[in-house]
N, C-alpha and C positions, 0 to 999 in steps of 0.2 A: 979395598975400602970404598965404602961408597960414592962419589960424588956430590958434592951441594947441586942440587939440582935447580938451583934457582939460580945460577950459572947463564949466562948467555952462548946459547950455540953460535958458533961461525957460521952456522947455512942462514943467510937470508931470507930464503924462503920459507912459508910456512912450512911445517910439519904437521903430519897427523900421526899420531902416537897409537900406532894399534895394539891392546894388550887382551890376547885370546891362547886357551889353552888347547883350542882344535887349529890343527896345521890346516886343515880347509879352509878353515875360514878364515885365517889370518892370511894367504894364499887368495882367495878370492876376496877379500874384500880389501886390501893391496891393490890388487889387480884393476879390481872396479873405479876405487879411487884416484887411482894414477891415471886412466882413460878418460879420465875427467881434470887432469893436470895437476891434481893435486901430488906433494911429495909425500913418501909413507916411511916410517921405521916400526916393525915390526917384534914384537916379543911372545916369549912362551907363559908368559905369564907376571906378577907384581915383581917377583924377586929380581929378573933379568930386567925391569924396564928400570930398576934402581939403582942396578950396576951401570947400565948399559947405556943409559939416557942422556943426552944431552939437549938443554930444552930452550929454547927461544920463544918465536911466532908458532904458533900452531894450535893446535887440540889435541885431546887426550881420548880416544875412541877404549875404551875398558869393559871385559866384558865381567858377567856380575857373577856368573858359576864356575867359580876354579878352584882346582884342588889348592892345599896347604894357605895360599894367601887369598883371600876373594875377592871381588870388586870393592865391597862394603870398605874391605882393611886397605886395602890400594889406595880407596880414595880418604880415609882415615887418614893414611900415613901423609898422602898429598898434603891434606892440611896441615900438619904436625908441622912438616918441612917448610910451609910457607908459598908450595906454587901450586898459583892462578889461575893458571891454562884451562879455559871450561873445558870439561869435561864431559863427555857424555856416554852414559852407560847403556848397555846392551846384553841383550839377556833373553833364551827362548825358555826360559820359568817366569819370564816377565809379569807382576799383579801388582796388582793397584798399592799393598803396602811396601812392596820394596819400590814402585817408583814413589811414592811418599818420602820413602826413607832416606832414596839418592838426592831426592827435592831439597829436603831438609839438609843434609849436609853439603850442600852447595854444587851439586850437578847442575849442569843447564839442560841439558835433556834427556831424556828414558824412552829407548828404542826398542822394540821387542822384534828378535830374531822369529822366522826369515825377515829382513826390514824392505820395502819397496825400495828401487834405487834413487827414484826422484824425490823422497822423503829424505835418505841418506843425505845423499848431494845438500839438498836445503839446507840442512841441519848444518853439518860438515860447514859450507860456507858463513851461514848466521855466525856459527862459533869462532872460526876463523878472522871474521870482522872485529867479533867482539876482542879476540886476542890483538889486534892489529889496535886499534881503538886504546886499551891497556896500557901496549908498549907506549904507544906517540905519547898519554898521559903520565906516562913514569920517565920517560924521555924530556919532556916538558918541565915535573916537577926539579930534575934534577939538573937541569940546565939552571932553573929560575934558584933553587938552593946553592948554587955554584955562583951565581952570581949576588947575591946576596951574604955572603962569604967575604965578599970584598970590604965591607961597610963595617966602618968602628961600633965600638958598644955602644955611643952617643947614638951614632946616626940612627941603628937598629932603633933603640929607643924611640926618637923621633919617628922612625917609619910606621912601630907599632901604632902610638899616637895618632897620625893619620888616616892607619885603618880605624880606628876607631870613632873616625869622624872629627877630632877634636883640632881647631884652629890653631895657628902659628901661637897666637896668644895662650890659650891654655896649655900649650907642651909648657911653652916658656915658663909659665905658672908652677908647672908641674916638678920640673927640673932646677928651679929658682937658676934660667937663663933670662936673657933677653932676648924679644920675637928676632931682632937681626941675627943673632946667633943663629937660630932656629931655620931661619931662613938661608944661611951660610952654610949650616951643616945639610939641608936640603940640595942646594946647588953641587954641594959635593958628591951625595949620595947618588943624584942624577948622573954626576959626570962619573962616580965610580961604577956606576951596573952597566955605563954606555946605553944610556937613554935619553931620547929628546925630550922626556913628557912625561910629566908629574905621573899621568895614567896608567904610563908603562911601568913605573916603577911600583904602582899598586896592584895590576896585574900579576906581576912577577911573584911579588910578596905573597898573593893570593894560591896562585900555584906552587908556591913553595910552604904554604902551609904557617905563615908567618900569624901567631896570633895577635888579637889587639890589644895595644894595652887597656889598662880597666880604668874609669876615668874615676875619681878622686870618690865619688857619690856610692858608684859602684864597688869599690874597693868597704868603704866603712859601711856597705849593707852588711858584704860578704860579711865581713869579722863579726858585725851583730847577731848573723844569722850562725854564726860559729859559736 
């Protein structure tokens, strides 16, 4: 069975995902890339890298002419499954509409075989940043969703409120509390995510994706405009 490949690998270290259906060149361009530090896994083509894959930091090195499955559907199915890892295809039929084509479906770059090595190299690192870059922000989100977990439905409320700009006095309005109250379930909230300051708990919220509430005004457009 296949794998969720959106799994996190145990290797730390990036990965470069090489997926070619010529043993040369999956052999030499291993080779090349390791002499340059980087770590490689190698496949014979889409089918093995779906079995075989386990995927963390890295890139996805995919070439674009291979029998039964091709680049195109490789990186189709990527999508399907939900992972991230840019991608960059390669290809010595390389033209202007299949690099269009890998464009549009979210490749980050389109390499045409033989490729220079100090283009490779570039490329390879740029991607690998941007994988790195990814995790810290999916690692971030999920820190800040974990701690915002902690906080009662009230407080949630209240915090939305906030983002939204809206004063102690207007939650209170909003919720038919009083602003002490307001200000009680604040101090709480604070001391529940373990933060010194109002700003870190708006951050948090931020990074976790926390929307704001709709202030009263906003609320009776919407319904008019419904």
């Amino acid at each position: 069975m296949s794998p969720d490949l959106r799994g996190e690998s145990t290797i730390l270290q990036p990965v470069v995902h090489i997926i070619d259906d010529d043993p040369s060149v999956r052999a030499s361009t291993s080779y090349l890339l390791r002499s340059h530090g980087f770590a490689t896994q190698i496949y014979s083509g889409g089918e093995e890298f779906f079995v075989e894959a386990r995927l963390g930091m890295g890139c996805i090195l995919l070439d674009l002419r291979m029998p039964d499955m091709d680049g195109f559907a490789v990186q189709a199915e990527l999508l399907r499954r939900g992972v991230d890892l840019p991608l960059i295809i390669m290809s010595g039929h390389g033209d202007v509409r299949s690099a269009v084509k890998a464009v549009k479906l979210g490749a980050f770059e389109f390499l045409e075989k033989p490729f220079q090595e100090n283009l490779l190299v570039a490329t390879i690192e740029q991607a690998i940043a941007i994988s790195l870059r990814d995790q810290n922000r999916r690692a971030q989100r999920s820190e800040a969703t974990a701690r915002l977990a902690r906080l009662s439905k009230r407080e949630t409320q209240i915090l939305r409120g906030l983002l939204a700009g809206m004063t102690n006095k207007e939650i209170a309005r909003r919720f038919e509390i009083s602003p002490r109250t307001v200000e009680m379930h604040r101090a709480n909230m604070m001391r529940d995510m373990n933060c010194d300051a109002l700003s870190d708990v708006i951050r948090l919220a931020i990074e976790a994706e926390l929307e704001p509430l709709e202030r009263a005004g906003e609320a009776d457009a919407h319904e008019l405009a419904a």
